[in-house]
ZADODREN-207720 format. One line per 2 residues: number of its first residue (from 1); for each residue y negated, z, x negated of C-alpha. Coordinates in steps of 0.2 Angstrom, whole numbers, always signed. Each point is the difference from the previous one (the first is absolute). Layout:
REM ZADODREN-207720
NUM) Y Z X ~ ...
This chain:
REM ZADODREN-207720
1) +1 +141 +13 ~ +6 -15 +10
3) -16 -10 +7 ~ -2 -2 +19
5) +2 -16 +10 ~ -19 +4 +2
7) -3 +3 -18 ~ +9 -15 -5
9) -10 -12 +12 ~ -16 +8 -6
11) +3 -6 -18 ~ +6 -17 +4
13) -14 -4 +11 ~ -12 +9 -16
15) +9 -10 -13 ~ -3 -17 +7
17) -18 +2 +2 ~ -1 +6 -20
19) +10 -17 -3 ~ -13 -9 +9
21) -16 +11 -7 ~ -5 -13 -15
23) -1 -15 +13 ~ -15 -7 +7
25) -4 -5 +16 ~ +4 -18 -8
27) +14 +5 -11 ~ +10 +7 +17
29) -5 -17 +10 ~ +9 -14 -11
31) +16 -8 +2 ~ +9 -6 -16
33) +12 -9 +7 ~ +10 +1 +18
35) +15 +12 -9 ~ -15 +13 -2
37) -9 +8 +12 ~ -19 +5 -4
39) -3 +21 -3 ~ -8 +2 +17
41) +13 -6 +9 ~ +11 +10 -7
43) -9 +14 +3 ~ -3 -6 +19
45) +19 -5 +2 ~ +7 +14 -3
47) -14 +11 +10 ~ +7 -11 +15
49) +18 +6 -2 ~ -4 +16 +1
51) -12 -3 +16 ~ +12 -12 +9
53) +15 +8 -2 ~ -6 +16 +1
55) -13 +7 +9 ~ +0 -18 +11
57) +20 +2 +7 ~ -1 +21 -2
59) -16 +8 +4 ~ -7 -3 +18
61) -19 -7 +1 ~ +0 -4 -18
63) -15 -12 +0 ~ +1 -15 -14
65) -13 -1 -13 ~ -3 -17 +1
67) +11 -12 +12 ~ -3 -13 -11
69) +9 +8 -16 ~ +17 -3 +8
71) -2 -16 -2 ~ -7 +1 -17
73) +11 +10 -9 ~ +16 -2 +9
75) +13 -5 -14 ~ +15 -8 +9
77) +4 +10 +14 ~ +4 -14 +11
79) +1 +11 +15 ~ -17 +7 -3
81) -7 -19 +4 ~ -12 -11 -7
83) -5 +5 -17 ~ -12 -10 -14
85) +8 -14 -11 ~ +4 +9 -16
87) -4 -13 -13 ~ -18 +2 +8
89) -3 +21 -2 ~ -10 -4 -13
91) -14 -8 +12 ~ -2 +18 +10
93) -17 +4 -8 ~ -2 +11 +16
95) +2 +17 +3 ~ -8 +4 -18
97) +9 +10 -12 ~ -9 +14 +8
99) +5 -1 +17 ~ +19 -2 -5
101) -3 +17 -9 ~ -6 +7 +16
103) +13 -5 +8 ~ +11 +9 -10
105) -8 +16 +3 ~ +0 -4 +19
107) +18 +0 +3 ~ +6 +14 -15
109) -12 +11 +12 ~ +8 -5 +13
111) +16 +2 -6 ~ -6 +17 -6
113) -7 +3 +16 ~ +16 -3 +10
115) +15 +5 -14 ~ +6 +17 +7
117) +4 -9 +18 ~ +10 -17 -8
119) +16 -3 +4 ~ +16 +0 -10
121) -1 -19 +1 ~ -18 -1 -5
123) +2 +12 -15 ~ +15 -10 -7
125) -12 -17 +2 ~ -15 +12 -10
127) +16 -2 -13 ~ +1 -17 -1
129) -18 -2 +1 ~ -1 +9 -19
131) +14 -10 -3 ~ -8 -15 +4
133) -17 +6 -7 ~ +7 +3 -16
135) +10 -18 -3 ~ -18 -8 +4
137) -7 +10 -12 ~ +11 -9 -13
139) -6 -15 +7 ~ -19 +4 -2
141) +2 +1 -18 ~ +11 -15 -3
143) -13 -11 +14 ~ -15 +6 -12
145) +7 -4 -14 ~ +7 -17 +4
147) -21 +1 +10 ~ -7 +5 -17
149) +9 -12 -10 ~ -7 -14 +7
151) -18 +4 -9 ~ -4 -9 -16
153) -7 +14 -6 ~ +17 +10 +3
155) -7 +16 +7 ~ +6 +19 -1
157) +2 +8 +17 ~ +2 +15 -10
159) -6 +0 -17 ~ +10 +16 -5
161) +14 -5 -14 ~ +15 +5 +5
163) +12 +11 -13 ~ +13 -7 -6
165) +15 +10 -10 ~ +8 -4 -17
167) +14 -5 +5 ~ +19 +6 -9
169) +13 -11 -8 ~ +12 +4 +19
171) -15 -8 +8 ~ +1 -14 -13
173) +17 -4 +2 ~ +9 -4 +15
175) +17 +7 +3 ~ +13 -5 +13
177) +5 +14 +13 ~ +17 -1 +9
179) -4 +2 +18 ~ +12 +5 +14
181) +14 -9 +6 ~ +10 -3 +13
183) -4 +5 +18 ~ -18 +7 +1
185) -9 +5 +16 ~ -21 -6 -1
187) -12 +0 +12 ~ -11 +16 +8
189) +7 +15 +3 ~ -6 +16 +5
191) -14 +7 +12 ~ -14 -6 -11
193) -11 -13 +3 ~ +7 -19 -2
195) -5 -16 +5 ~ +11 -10 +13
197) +5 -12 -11 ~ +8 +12 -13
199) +16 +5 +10 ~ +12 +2 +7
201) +9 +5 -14 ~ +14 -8 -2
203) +15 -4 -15 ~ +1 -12 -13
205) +9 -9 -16 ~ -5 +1 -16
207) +9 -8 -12 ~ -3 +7 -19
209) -19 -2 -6 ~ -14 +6 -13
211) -16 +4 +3 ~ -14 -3 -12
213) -9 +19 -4 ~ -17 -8 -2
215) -8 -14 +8 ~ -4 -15 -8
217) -18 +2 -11 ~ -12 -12 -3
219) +7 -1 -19 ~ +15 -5 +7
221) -10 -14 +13 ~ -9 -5 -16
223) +17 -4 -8 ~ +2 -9 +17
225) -13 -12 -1 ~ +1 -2 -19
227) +17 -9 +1 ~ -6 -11 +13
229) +5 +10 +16 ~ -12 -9 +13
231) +4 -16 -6 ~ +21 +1 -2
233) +8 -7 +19 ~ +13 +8 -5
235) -3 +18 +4 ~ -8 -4 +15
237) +5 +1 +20 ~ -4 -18 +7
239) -14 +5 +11 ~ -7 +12 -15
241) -1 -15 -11 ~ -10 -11 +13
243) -11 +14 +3 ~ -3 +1 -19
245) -4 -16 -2 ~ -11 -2 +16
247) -10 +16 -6 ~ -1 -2 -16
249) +8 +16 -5 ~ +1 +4 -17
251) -1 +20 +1 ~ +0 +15 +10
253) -16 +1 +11 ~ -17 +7 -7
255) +7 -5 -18 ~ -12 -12 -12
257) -4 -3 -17 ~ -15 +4 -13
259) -7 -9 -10 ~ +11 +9 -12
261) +17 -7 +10 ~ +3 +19 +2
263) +7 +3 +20 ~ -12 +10 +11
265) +0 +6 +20 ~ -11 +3 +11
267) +3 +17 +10 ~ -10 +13 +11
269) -8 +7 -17 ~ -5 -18 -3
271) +6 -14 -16 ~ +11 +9 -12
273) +13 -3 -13 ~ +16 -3 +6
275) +11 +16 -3 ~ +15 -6 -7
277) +9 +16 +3 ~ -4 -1 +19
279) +10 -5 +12 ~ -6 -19 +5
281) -5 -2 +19 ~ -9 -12 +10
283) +18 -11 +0 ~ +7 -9 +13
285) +20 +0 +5 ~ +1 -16 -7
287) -8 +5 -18 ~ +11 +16 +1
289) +15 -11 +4 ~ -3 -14 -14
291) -4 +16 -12 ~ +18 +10 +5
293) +8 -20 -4 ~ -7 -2 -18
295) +5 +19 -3 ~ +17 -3 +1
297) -1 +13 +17 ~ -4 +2 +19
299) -8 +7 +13 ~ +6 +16 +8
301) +3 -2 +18 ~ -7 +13 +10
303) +17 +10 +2 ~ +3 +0 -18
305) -17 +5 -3 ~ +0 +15 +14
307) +16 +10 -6 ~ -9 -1 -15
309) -17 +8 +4 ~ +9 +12 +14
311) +2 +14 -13 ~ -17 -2 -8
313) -15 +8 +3 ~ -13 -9 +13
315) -15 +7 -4 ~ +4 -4 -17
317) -10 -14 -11 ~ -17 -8 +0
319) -7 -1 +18 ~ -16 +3 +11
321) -4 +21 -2 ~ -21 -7 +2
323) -13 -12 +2 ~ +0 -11 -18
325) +1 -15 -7 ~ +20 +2 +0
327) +11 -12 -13 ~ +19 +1 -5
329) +4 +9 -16 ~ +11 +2 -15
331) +3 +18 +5 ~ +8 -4 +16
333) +9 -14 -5 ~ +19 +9 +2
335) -3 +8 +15 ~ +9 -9 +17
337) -19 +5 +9 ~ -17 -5 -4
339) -8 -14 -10 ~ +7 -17 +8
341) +10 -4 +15 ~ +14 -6 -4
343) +6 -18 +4 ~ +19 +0 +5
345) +13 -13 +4 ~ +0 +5 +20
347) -7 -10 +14 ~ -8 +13 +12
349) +13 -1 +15 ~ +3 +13 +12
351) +15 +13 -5 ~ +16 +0 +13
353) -6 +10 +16 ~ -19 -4 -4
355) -9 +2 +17 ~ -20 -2 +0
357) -8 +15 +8 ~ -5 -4 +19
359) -18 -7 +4 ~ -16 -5 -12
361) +5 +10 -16 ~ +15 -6 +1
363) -6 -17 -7 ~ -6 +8 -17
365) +15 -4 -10 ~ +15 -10 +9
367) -10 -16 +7 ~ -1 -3 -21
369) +16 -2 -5 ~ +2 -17 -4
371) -4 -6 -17 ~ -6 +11 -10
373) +8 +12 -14 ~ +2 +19 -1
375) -10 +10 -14 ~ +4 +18 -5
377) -7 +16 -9 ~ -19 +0 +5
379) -14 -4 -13 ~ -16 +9 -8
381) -9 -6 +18 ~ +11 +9 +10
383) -4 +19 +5 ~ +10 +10 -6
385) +13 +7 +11 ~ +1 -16 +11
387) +13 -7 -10 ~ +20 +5 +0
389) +15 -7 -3 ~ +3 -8 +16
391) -15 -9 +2 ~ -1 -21 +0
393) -15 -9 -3 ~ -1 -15 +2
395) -10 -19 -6 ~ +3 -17 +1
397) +7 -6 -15 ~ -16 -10 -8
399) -12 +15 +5 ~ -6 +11 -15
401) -15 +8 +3 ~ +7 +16 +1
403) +5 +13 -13 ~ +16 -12 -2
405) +14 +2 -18 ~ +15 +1 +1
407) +17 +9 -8 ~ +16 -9 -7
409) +17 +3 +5 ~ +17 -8 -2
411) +18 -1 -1 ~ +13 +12 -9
């Protein structure tokens, strides 16, 4: 049976707590770095969507929990005023963990209390709040694993191992796939959900190409390094290569050695061997660029890469189904969905007729298309059933704390 828009907000709203149920008070406070955003706030953040855009603008005498959480927890909502510098989120030590959880509770009541008389408009923002809900939810992992990471003594914010499958020889060995050709209509269509910035749909040219029927392993990144990849100019886009040098880069992110030399990564599940039948993740564009070079290949652009995964199954792969210390694996490693965002070729501008929706949520996507690249197919931290085909995330090109790999393509 189909879930109800009820249903569907009741388990997004559950999941993220479960996410967050290993934290301490402490553990939901810190800031790693101003690219992450500390557990509590997240949890707050997106409580303050729901309140402001919703029972705020739609349901009459709605009283705020606290005026001073719009100031707290607004993101970038420009139109919603002064907000709190978001290098600094880190520093909120007040409300507790427990008053942000009460919170919560307050306006899903609320909600609850008031859903039967909500307007067409206020139900279609109850959407976009799961759909928001659901992409923080990704970046609570990613934010306390990059938080966690930081620890010398490389904590498990959830001991649990994860399983891993044997993989078979077609995960092994990589095949090129013909894709469509010619004209090919992408972006959005349909009546279901979408983000703005994933239509209109519109026609393109695509000139003869393969796609890779795997993404790149870690035995394949090994290979990288071994002949010198972080160290060669040659393969490498001119602002990679300064960034390389400036950071020091010689390996994905959360890689280091043993004793022994042998490769190990830190996840969610804490310091393990390196998989070398996983996909690699934590890479930036530039990495995935300078990799795509010394293979001989490419990246995808996001066209190529969407006429591809059109046919395919969404709900396929390895992604977010519960609360677990969530890594990429060898069994997903051929499907288009799951496991690691791919990093593609395409700058994330707006399509031809792209029109940002009309007051404050129409700043969520448009106002950041400038400089950054689009990344495709969802990863093992995103819920399942957020992802589709049409969907563009999106990263600046040195950023690569998130469930980042990538996937080859190239010419025929």
């Amino acid at each position: 049976m189909t879930r109800t828009l009820r249903d569907r907000f009741l388990a997004a709203r559950k999941l993220t707590l479960d996410l967050t149920k290993p934290l301490s008070d402490a553990d939901a406070t810190v800031q790693s770095m101003p690219d992450a955003s500390p557990a509590k706030w997240h949890l707050a953040h997106v409580t303050w969507f729901l309140e402001t855009f919703i029972l705020r603008d739609h349901v009459p005498g709605y009283k705020a929990f606290d005026d001073d959480f719009a100031y707290l927890f607004n993101s970038y909502y420009e139109a919603e005023g002064a907000r709190h510098a978001r290098a600094a989120r880190g520093l909120i030590t007040r409300p507790s963990l427990t008053v942000v959880q009460t919170y919560r509770a307050h306006v899903e009541a609320a909600l609850d209390a008031h859903w039967n008389n909500l307007p067409e408009t206020a139900l279609e923002l109850v959407e976009l709040g799961i759909q928001h809900e659901q992409q923080h939810q990704e970046l609570l992992l990613t934010d306390i694993l990059h938080l966690f990471a930081q620890n010398p003594t490389f904590p498990a914010y959830w001991p649990e191992p994860v399983m891993r499958a044997v993989p078979d020889q077609q995960t092994r060995t990589a095949q090129w796939l013909a894709g469509p050709t010619g004209v090919q209509s992408i972006g959005h269509r349909g009546s279901d959900f979408a983000f703005d910035c994933e239509g209109p749909r519109h026609e393109v040219f695509l000139k003869p190409f393969a796609l890779s029927s795997r993404t790149v392993s870690n035995g394949d990144w090994m290979h990288f390094i071994d002949d010198k990849g972080y160290t060669e100019p040659r393969h490498w886009l001119s602002d990679g290569w300064a960034w390389v040098q400036r950071e020091r880069i010689d390996a994905p992110l959360y890689w280091q050695k043993d004793r022994d030399g042998r490769w190990l990564s830190f996840g969610l599940d804490g310091l393990r061997a390196v998989d070398p039948s996983a996909p690699v993740t934590h890479i930036s564009l530039y990495e995935a660029d300078a990799y795509a070079s010394w293979a001989g290949a490419r990246l995808p652009t996001e066209a190529e890469w969407e006429v591809c995964a059109a046919p395919e199954d969404e709900s396929a792969g390895n992604q977010l189904d519960a609360a677990g210390p969530v890594r990429p694996n060898a069994d997903g490693a051929n499907s288009l969905f799951g496991n690691v965002w791919q990093w593609t070729g395409s700058a994330y501008r707006p399509y031809p007729g792209f029109r940002a929706a009309d007051g404050a949520v129409g700043e969520y996507n448009g106002k950041f298309m400038s400089g950054q690249f689009v990344l495709r197919g969802g990863s093992c931290a995103t819920p399942r059933g957020h992802a589709r085909a049409s969907y563009r995330n999106f990263f600046y090109p040195h950023q690569r704390w998130q469930f980042t790999g990538l996937r080859l393509a190239r010419d025929v």
